[in-house]
N, C-alpha and C positions, 0 to 999 in steps of 0.2 A: 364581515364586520367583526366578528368575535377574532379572527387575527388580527386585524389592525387597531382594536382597543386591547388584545393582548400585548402589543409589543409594548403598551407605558402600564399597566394593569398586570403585573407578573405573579405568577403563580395564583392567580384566583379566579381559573375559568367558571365557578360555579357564576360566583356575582354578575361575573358576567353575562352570561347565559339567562340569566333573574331578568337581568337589565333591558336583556334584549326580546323575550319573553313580553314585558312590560310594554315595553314598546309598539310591540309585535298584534299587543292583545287590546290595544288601545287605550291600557291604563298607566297606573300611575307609582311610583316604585317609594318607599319610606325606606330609608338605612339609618338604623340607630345603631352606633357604633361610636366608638373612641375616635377624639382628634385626630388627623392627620395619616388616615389609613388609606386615603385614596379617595372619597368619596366627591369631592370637585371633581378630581383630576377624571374619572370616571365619566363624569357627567361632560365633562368638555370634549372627552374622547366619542365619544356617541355624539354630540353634536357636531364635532371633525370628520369624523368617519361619514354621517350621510349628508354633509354641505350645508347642513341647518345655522340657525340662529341659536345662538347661547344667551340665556341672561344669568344671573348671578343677584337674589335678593338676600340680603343679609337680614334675618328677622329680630326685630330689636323692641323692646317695651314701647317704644314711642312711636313706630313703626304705624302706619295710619292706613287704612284701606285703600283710598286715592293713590296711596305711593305704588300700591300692586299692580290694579287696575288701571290706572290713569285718572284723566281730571279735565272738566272742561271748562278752558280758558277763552276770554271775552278779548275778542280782536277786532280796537277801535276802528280798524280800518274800513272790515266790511259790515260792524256794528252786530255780530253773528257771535255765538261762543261755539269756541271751533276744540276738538277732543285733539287731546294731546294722550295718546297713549302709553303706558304704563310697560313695566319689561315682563309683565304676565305675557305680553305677544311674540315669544319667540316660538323656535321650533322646541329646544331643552330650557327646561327651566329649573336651575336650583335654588331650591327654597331651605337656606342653608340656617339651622338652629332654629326650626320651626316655633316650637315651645316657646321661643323667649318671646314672644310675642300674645298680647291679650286675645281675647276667644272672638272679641268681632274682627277684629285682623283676621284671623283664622280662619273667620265664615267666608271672608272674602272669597276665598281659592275653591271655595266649595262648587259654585253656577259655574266655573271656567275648569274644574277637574271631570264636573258628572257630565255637565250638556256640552261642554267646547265652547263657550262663548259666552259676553260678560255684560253685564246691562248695566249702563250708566245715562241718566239723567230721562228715563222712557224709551233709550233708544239702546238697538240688541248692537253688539260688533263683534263679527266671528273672530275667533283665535286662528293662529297660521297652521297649518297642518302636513304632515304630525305633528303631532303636539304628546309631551311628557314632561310629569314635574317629577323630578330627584329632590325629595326633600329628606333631610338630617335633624339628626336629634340625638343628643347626648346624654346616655343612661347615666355617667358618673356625675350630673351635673345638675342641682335642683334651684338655687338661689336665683330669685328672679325668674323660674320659671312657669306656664302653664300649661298644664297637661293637656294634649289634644281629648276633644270629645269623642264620645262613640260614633258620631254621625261622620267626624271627620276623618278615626280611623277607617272607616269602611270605604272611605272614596278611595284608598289606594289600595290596588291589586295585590300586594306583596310587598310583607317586611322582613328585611335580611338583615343581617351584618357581613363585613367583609371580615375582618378580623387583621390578626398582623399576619404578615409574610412569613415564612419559613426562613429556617437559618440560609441557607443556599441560596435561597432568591435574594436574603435581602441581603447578601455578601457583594450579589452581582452588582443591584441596585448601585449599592455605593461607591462599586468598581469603574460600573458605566455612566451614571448618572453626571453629567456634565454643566456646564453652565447654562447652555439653552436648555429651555423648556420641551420636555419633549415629545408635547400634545402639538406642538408648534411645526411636527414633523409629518403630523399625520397629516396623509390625503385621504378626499375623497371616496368612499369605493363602493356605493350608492345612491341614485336618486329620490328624491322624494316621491318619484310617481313609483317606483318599486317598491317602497316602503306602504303605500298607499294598497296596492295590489297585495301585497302581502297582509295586508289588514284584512279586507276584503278577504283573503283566500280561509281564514281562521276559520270561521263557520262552516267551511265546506273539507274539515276534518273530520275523518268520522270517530264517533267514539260507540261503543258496541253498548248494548243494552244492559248489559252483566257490570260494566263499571257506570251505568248512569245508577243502576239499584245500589253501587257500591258506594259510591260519596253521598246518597242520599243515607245508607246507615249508619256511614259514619259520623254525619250532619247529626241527624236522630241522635245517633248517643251521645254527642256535646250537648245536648239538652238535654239532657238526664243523668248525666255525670255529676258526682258529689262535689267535686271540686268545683264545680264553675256555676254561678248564678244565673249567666245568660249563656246560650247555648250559640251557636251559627247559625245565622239568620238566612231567610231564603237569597236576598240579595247575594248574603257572603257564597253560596254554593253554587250560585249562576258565574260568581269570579270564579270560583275556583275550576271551574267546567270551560271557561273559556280559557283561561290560563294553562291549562291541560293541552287542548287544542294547539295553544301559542308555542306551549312547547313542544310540541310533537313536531308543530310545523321548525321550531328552529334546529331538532334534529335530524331535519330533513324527511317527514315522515309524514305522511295524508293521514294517517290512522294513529290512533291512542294506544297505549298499552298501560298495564296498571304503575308501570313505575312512573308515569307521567306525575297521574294523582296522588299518589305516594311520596314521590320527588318533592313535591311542589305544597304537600299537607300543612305542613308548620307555616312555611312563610302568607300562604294563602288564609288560613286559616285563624290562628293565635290570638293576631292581634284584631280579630273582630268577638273574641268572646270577652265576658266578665268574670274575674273571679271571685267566689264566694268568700274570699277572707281579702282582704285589705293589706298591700306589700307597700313597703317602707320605701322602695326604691323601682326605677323604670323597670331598670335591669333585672332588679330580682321578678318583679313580674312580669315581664318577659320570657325568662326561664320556665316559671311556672305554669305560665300559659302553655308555652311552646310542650314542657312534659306532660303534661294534660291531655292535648290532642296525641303524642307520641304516644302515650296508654291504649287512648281506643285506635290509634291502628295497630298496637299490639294484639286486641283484642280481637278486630273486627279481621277475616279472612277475607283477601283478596281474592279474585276471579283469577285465573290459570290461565 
């Protein structure tokens, strides 16, 4: 999978690996990053690559609950209102400019990102699985927008950016880049019940006792740390323990080592703390989250 979304996804195996990671761990992946970096095309390649369903919600002020989830329409024929489902039911779901959208819109994606499945009119309807939301959001970009809540950044597993290309790759880009599309080229090259198996296999990674005492103090000092009002919650350090796992499994490996939790600190982490001083902008606090936790694993010594 990581070549076959490398080959339209160039030069940015990290993201990749995040993405897959995500996948992998049964959660859910946020990329806040600049227009036009890749973040669809991303999301379409991982739904290409394992034969899934793609949806594509564009989140917008007026944007209404029902549109995510679905809505259940009265059909004079057999006199029954019969559910018409929503594109929250795919296998990838992007949930593109999140923000721009009000806070009970938002809640919506909440029961369908933590439990898998969406409850409309008293009655429950599973989601297809796998199931993962790629949702976006635009640091440079505030007018009209509204900030996710804390409840909301904690349903996803990991916030990254992709960033721009390098000179080289994006030379190639524009050398090779032709008129088709060329997510449109991708096969196949997984099944759903592999995907599934490989979910299932996550918990039966080991991770050694010396790094479960390790992201517990580094947990500990985000709660204690001057900079940040709220520290990492127990929930956030059960992500990040499984995410660990998710990667160790995508680099081929039953067992954890410290650069898992390490690797994985910032994006796992960041965006589930507060900060004690109030930023002007996504981006700048972002930053300052993200250098906040990069402190205390300066501080804090890894296991050997």
């Amino acid at each position: 999978m990581i070549d076959n979304v490398s080959r339209v996804i160039r030069g940015k195996p990290e993201a990749i690996r995040f993405a897959l990671t995500a996948l992998i761990a049964r959660g859910h992946l946020l990329i806040e990053d600049i227009p036009g970096v890749g973040k669809t095309t991303l999301a379409r390649a991982l739904a290409r690559s394992l034969g899934g369903t793609f949806r594509r919600i564009q989140f917008t002020s007026d944007l209404l609950p029902s549109d995510i989830v679905g809505v259940s329409v009265f059909d004079p024929d057999s006199h029954l209102f019969e559910f018409r489902r929503g594109p929250i039911f795919a296998n990838v779901v992007l949930a593109d400019e999140i923000n721009r959208t009000t806070p009970r819109t938002q809640s919506a994606l909440l029961e369908a990102m933590s439990e898998g499945h969406v409850s409309v009119d008293n009655t429950t309807h599973e989601l297809s699985q796998p199931f993962l939301v790629l949702a976006t959001q635009n640091p440079a970009e505030h007018f009209g927008t509204y900030p996710l809540p804390e409840s909301q950044m904690d349903r996803f597993l990991l916030r990254i950016r992709i960033g721009y290309p390098d000179a080289e790759t994006e030379r190639d880009i524009l050398k090779t880049r032709g008129v088709r599309d060329p997510v449109d080229e991708l096969e196949q090259v997984i099944d759903h019940e592999t995907v599934l198996a490989l979910q299932q296999s996550v918990e039966n990674v080991r991770v050694d006792d010396r790094l479960i005492d390790y992201a517990l103090t580094v947990v500990h000092e985000s709660r204690h740390a001057p900079t940040l009002a709220i520290g990492v919650s127990t929930r956030g350090v059960l992500a990040w323990h499984r995410a660990a796992q998710a990667y160790a499994l995508v680099d081929g490996r039953d067992y954890c080592i410290p650069d898992d939790f390490k690797g994985l600190a910032q994006a796992a982490l960041a965006h589930r703390v507060v900060l004690t001083s109030a930023q002007d902008s996504l981006g700048r606090a972002r930053d300052e989250a993200e250098a906040a936790i990069a402190e205390i694993l300066a501080r804090v010594k890894a296991p050997v």
